[in-house]
N, C-alpha and C positions, 0 to 999 in steps of 0.2 A: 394425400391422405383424405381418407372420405369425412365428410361436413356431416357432426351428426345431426344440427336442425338446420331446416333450411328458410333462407327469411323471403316471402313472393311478394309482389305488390302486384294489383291489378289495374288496369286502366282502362275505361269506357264501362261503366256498369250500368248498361239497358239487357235489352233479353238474354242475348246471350249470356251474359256476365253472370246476371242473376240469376237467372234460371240452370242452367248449366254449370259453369267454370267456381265461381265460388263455392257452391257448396259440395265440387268435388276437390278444392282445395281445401277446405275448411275438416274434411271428413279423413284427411291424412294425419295418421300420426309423424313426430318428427318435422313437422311443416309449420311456421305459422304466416298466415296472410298480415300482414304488419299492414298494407297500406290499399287505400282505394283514390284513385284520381278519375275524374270526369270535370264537364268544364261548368256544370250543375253543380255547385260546390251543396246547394241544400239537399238535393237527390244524392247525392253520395254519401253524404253523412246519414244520411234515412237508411240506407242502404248499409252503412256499417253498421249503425246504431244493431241494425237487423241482425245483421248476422256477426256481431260483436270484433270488428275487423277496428284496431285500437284507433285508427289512423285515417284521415278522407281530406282531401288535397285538389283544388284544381290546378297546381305547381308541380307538372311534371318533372320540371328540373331537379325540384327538391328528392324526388324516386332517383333520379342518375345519379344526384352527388352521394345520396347515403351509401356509405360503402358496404352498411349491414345487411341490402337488402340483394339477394344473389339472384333472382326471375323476378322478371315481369311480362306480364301475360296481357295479352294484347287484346283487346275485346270490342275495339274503336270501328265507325264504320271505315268501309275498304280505302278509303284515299288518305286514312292516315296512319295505314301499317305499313309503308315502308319508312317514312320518316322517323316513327317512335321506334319500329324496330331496333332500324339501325343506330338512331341515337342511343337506345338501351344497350346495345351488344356495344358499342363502341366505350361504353360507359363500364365495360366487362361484367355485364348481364347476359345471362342465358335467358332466350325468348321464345315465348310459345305464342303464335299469331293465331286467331280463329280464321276459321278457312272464310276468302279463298285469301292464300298469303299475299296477294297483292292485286290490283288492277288489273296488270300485266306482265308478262315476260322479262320485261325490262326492268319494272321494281325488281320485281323476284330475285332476277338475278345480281344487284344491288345487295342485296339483302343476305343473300347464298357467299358473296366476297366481301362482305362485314364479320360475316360470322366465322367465315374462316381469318379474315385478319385479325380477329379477336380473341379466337381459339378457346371460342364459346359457342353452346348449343345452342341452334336454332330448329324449331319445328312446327308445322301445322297443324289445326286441330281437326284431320281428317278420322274421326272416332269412330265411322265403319272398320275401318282396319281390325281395332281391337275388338269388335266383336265373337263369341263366341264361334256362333259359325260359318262368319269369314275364315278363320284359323283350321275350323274342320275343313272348308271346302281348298281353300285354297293346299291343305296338307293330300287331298286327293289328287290336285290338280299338278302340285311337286310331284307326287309319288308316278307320275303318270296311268293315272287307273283308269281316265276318262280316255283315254288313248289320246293324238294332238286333235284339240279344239280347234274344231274350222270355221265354227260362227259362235257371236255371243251376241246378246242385245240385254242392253239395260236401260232403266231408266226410271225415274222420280217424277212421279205426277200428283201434284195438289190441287186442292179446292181454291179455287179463285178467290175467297173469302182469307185465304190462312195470311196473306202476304201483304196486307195493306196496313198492316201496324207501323210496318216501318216505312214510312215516305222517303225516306233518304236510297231507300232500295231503287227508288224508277226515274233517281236521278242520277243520270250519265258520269258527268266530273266528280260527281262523291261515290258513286258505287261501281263505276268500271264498266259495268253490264249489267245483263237480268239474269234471268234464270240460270241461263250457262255458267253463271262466276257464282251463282249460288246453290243450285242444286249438281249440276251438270258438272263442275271442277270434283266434287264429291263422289258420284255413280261413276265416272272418266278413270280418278281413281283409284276408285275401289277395286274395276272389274280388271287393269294394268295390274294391279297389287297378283291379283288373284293369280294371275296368268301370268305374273313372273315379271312383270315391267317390258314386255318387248317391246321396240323400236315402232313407231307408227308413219306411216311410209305417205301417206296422204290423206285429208279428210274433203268431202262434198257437205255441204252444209244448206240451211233454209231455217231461217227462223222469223218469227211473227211479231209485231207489234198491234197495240190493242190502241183502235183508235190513235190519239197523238201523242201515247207515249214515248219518253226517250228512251228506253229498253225495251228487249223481246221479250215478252211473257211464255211463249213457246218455241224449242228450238228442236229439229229431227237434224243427226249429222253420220255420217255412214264415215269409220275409220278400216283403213286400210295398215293390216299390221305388218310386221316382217314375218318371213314365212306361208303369209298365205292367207292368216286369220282376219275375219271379216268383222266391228265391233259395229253394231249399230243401235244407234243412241238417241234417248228422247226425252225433253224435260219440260215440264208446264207448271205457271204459276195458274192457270188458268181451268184446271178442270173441271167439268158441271156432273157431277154425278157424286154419291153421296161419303165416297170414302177414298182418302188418299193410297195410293199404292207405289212403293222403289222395289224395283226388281231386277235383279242379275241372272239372264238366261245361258247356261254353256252346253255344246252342240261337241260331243266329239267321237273321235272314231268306232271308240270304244263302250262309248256309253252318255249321259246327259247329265246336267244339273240344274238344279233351281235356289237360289238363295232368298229367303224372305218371304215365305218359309223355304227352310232347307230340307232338298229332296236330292236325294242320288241315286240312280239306276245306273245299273253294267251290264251290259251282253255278257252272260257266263252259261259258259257249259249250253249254249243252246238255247236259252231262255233270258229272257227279260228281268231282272232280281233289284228287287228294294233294295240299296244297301245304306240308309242314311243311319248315322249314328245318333243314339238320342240327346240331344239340346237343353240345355236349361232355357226356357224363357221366362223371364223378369217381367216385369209388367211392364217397366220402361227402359227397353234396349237402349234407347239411345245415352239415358242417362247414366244407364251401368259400363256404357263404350267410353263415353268421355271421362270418367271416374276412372275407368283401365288407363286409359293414355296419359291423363295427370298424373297417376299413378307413377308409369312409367317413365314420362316425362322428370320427374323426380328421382325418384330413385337412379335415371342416366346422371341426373345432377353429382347428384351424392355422391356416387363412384367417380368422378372425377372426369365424366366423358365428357368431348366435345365435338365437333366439327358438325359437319352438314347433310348428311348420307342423307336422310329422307326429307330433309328440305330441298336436295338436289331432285331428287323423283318428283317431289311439287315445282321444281321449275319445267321440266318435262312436260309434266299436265298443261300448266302455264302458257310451254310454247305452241303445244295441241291448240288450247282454247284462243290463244290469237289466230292460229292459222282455220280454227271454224269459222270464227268473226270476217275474217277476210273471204272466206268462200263464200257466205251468206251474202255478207255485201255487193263481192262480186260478181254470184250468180254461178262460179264454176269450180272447179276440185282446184284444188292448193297440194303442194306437194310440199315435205316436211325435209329439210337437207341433214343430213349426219353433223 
């Protein structure tokens, strides 16, 4: 029987939390956010104060015992979403992690056999998915109208300045990685989603450290798909030039695409032809992406779903981004086993 309100707590409220995840929870009807946990018990109470959340805790425990409370939303830096996850799902909480769901491969997958022994929902907050025209292009790229895509290249590149708010980001044992586990798990996929999730058969990889940083601030990694398709991929915390730009290019027999802005062209009848359909754009995509997938994220609650299906596609991503790390390191192509 569907739950007509549903009760969330969050936990870790810095950027992401605030800026993002609360106020697309808060903006749901049928939802109330009952609880905010950080280990800043005075920043968290400023923070519910703010946005009228009844409740601010640095007693995680006290979120797992309450039994009224049905999600908790993960908003902590990377080295402490597999432990609260799994303690959440285990506590039979359904859990939505901010991307990347984990460090590595290994949490991930930790996390993907919590949720199914809990037979509770677990999910990532990858909010390109929900974009409007991810949905348009990725319904071209179903329909096969681009003909089969034989190259794609994406990639997230920011201003060197955007990334230093968060210090905990370029430290190794609390963030995992750099750019790769933060923008690159994201473009990775996004452009897998679009293209139907195929199997990624190998990746060559190179990525940069800046001066003695402990992560890469820039990473180039060339994946090899099944079938044939060629994804090649690039991410920088590092850019010098005045304006960020993430892009999804598709290359295919039939025709091209571009996402970010979305543009589609077909070979028809002879000629070269516009065919992109018109977009609503919002002033802040990303913030109307992550409002769809909380959205969604919910309302899967409500109706009574559970299991793992698109946390399972992010441990895929997952095993991608270790076997990058490994080519970079090594110097040579990795090959990805069935």
């Amino acid at each position: 029987m569907a739950k007509k309100t549903i009760k969330a707590a969050l936990v870790g409220v810095g950027v992401a939390g605030q800026v993002s995840h609360i106020p697309a929870w808060k903006k749901l009807d049928d939802v109330e956010l009952v609880a905010l946990c950080d280990r800043d018990i005075e920043k968290a109470q400023k923070v519910a104060a703010r946005f009228g959340v009844p409740h601010a805790t640095t007693d995680f425990d006290t979120i797992l015992a309450d039994p009224d409370i049905d999600v908790v939303d993960v908003c902590t830096p990377n080295y402490l979403h597999a432990p609260l996850a799994i303690a959440a799902l285990q506590s039979g909480k359904h859990v939505l992690v901010e991307r990347p769901i984990a460090r590595n491969a290994a949490e991930a997958e930790k996390m993907v056999k919590a949720a199914e022994k809990a037979d509770c929902l677990l999910a990532c907050a990858l909010a390109h998915r929900f974009r409007e025209d991810t949905r348009i292009l990725k319904k071209f790229v179903d329909r096969g109208e681009l003909g089969g895509v034989f190259y794609a290249k994406a990639g997230w590149l920011r201003q060197r300045t955007d990334w230093r708010t968060e210090e905990w980001r370029q430290q190794k044992q609390v963030s995992g990685g750099g750019v790769l586990l933060d923008l690159g798990v994201q473009m990775i996929d996004l452009t897998l989603h679009i293209l139907g999730n195929p199997a990624v058969e190998s990746v060559s990889a190179s990525a940069h450290r800046a001066g003695k940083a402990e992560v890469e601030d820039s990473l180039v990694a060339l994946l090899r798909l099944e079938g044939g398709t060629v994804l090649n991929l690039e991410v920088t915390w590092g850019l010098l030039m005045e304006k960020d730009f993430a892009y999804v290019n598709l290359f295919g027999q039939s025709g091209a695409a571009l996402w970010n802005p979305l543009r589609i062209h077909k070979g028809m009848h002879g000629s070269l032809v516009n065919v992109t359909p018109s977009v609503d754009s919002p002033r802040n995509v990303y913030k109307q992406s992550i409002e769809a997938q909380i959205e969604h994220f919910a309302d899967s609650v409500r109706k009574g779903q559970t299991g793992s299906t698109s946390a399972r596609e992010v441990l895929e991503v997952m095993r991608i981004v270790d076997a990058i790390y490994r080519s970079a390191e090594q110097g040579r192509e990795v090959r990805l086993g069935n």
